[in-house]
C-alpha positions as CSV (number, residue, x, y, z in Angstrom):
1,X,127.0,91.7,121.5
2,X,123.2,91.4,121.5
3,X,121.9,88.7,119.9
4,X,118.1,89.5,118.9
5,X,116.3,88.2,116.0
6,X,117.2,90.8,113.2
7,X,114.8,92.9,110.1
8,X,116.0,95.2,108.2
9,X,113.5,97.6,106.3
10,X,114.5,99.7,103.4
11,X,111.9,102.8,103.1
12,X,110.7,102.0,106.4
13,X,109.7,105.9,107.7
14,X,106.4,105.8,105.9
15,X,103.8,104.4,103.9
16,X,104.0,100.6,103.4
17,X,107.3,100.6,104.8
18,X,106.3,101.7,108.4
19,X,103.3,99.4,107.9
20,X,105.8,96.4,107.8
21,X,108.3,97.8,110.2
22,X,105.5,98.2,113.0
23,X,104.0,94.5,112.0
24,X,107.7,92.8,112.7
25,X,108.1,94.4,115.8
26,X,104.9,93.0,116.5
27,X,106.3,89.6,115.6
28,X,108.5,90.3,118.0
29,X,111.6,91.1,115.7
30,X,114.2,93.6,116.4
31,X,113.9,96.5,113.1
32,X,116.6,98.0,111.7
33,X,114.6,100.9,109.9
34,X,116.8,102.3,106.8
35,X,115.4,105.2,105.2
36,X,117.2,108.2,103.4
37,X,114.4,111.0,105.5
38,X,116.4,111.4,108.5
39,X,113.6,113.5,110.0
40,X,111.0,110.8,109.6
41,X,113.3,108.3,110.8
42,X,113.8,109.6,114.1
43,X,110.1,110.2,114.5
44,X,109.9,106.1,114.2
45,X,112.7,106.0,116.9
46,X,110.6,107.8,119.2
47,X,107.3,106.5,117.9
48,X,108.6,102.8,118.7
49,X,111.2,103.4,121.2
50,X,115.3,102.2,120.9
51,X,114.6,98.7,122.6
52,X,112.5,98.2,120.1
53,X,114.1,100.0,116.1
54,X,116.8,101.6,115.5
55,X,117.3,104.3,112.3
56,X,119.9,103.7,109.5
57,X,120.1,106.7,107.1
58,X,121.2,105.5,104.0
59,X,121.6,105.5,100.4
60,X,121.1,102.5,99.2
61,X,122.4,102.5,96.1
62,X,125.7,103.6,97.1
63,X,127.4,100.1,97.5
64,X,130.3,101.6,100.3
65,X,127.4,102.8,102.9
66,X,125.1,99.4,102.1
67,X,128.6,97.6,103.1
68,X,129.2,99.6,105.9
69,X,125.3,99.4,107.2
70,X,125.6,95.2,106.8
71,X,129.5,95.6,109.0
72,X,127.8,97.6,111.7
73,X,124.7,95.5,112.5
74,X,126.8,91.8,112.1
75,X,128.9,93.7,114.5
76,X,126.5,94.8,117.3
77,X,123.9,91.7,116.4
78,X,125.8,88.9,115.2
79,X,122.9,87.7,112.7
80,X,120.6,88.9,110.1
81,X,116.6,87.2,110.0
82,X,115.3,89.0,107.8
83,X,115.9,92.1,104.7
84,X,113.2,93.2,103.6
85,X,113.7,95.4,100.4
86,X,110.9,97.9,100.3
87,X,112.5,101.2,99.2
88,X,111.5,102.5,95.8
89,X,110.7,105.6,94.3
90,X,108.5,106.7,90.9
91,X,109.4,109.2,88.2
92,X,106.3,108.5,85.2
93,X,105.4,109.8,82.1
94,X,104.9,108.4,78.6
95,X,108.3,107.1,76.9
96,X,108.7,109.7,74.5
97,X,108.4,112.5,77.2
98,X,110.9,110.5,79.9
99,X,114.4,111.7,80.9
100,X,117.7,109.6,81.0
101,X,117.7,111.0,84.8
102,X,114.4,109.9,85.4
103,X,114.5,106.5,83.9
104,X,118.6,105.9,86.0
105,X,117.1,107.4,88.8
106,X,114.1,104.8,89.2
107,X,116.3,102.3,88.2
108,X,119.1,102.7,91.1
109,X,116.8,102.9,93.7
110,X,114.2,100.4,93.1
111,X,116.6,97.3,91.3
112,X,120.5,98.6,92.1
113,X,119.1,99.6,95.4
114,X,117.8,96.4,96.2
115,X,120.2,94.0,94.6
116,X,123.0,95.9,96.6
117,X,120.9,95.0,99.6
118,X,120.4,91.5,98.0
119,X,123.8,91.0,98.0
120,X,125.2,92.0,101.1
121,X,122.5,89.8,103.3
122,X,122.9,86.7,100.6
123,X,126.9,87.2,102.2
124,X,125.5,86.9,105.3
125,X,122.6,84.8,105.2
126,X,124.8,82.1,103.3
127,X,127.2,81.5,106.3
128,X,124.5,81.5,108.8
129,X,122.5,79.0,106.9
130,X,119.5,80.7,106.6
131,X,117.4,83.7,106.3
132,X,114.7,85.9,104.9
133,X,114.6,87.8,101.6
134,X,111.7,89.5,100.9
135,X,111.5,92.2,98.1
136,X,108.8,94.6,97.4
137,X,107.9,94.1,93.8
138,X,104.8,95.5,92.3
139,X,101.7,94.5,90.1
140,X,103.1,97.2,87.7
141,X,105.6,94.9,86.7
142,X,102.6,93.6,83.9
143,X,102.8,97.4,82.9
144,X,101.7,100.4,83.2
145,X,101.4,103.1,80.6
146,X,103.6,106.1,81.5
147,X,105.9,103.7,83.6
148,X,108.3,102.2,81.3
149,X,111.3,102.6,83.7
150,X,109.0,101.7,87.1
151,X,107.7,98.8,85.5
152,X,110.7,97.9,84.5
153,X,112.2,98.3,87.6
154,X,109.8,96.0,89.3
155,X,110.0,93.4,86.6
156,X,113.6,93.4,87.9
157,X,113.4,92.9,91.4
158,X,111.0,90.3,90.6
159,X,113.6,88.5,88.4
160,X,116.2,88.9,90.7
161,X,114.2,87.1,93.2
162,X,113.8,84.2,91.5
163,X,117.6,84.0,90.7
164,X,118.1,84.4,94.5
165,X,116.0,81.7,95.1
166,X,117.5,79.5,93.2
167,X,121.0,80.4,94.7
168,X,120.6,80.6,98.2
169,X,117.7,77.8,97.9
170,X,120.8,75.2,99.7
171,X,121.9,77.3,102.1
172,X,118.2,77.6,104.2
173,X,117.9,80.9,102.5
174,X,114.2,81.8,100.9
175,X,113.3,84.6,98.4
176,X,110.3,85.8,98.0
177,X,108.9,88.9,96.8
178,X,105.5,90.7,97.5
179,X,103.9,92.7,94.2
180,X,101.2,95.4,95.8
181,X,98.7,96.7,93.7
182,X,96.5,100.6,94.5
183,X,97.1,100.5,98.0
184,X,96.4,103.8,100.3
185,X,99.5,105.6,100.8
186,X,99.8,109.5,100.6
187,X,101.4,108.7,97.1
188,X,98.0,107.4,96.6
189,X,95.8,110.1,97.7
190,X,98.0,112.8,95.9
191,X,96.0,112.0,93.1
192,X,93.7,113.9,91.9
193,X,89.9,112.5,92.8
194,X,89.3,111.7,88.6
195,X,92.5,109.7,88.9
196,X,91.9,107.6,91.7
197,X,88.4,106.9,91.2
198,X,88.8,105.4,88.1
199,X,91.9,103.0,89.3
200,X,89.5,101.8,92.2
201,X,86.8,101.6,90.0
202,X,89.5,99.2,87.9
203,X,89.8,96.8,91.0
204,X,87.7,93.7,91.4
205,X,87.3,94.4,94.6
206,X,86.3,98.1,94.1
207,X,88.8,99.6,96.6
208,X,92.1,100.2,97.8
209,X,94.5,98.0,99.8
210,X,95.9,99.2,103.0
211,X,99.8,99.0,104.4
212,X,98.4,96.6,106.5
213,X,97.4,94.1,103.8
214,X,101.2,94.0,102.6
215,X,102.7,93.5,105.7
216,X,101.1,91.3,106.6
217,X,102.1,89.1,103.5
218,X,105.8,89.8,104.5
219,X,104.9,89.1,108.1
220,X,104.0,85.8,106.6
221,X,107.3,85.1,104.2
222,X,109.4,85.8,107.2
223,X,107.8,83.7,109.5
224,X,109.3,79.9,110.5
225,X,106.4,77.9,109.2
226,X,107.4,79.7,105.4
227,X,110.8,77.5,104.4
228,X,109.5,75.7,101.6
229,X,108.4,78.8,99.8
230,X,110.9,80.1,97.7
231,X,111.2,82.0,94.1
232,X,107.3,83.1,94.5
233,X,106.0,86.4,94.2
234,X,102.7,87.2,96.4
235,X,100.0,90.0,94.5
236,X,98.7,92.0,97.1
237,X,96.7,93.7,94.7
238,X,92.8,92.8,95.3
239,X,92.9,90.6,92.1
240,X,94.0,93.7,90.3
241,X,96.7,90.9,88.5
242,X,94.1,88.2,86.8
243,X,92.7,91.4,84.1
244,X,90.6,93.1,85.7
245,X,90.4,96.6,84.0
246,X,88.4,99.4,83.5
């Protein structure tokens, strides 16, 4: 058995999830990148190298192959430092125009997904007497019109950090989650130029965030120096949360 210090990142092939999977390797952790885009995946293999990450495809919200995923790394690592629950998909429009599929769909990934997760490490996490939860919420969790199920979702994940919080508070165990705001991703910049101008010209700080700037707030939650901050949610939204609007 190898016993290294242990991160697991859901979504971690692209965007803000390979942002925070390259930062903890930086920190020195080990990354077990989960991801269901087996092609990207294996690009971060050979982009980080196997001493470094190894790729999980899996569906998270299927509860059997989270269980399974959780079994085989105890198994080969002994411990668990760190999830980090980043993994989350969007399906908008305006209420009266959204599907049942669309609004379950956005649901199972972004909460199910992540309280599956949740659950499996809190297992975990509780025997070893302590941990790292950190879930990717976001500032859409105020709402967003034409995101009733995403914002939703997100008001969700933040909930079900605080609940975690409180539970695994004894056992050494924090919670925290991390609420992005516009942050440039290629979700981002598939938006038409009209779009996106006006969101950044919405944003105190008249710009964008990068991956960077939200991993390195999770870099930060899953540090030592973090244990007395629990139940909190971070905005990593360029003061996007206090109003600010066009």
């Amino acid at each position: 058995m190898n016993k290294k210090r242990i991160a697991i990142v859901t979504g971690a092939a692209k965007g803000i999830g390979k942002a925070i999977t390259s930062r903890l390797i930086s920190d020195s952790f080990f990354v077990v990148a989960v991801d269901v885009d087996d092609k990207a995946g294996k690009k971060l293999v050979t982009e980080f190298g196997k001493t470094k990450l190894s790729f999980a495809k899996v569906d998270i919200c299927n509860e059997k192959s989270v269980q399974q995923l959780f079994e085989k790394i105890v198994n080969e690592y002994i411990e668990i430092s760190v999830l980090v629950n980043n993994a989350g998909i969007i399906r908008d429009n305006m209420i009266w125009k959204m599907s049942v599929e669309d609004f379950d769909s956005v649901m199972n990934v972004n909460l199910k997904g992540s309280w599956l997760m949740c659950r499996e490490a809190a297992r975990i996490m509780k025997e070893q007497k302590r941990g790292r939860i950190v879930n990717i919420a976001s500032r859409a969790w105020l709402g967003n019109k034409g995101q009733s199920n995403y914002s939703a979702s997100k008001a969700g994940v933040i909930a079900l950090t605080r609940v975690l919080a409180l539970e695994l508070g004894k056992y050494k165990v924090s919670v925290n989650a991390i609420a992005p705001g516009l942050i440039d991703t290629p979700m981002t910049q598939s938006l038409s130029k009209e779009v996106l101008d006006k969101l950044i010209a919405a944003q105190p700080t008249n710009e964008m965030g990068k991956p960077d700037d939200v991993a390195n707030a999770v870099a930060f939650l899953a540090s030592e120096q973090t244990q007395f901050i629990t139940g909190q949610t971070i905005y990593v939204d360029g003061g996007k949360s206090i109003g600010a609007g066009i």
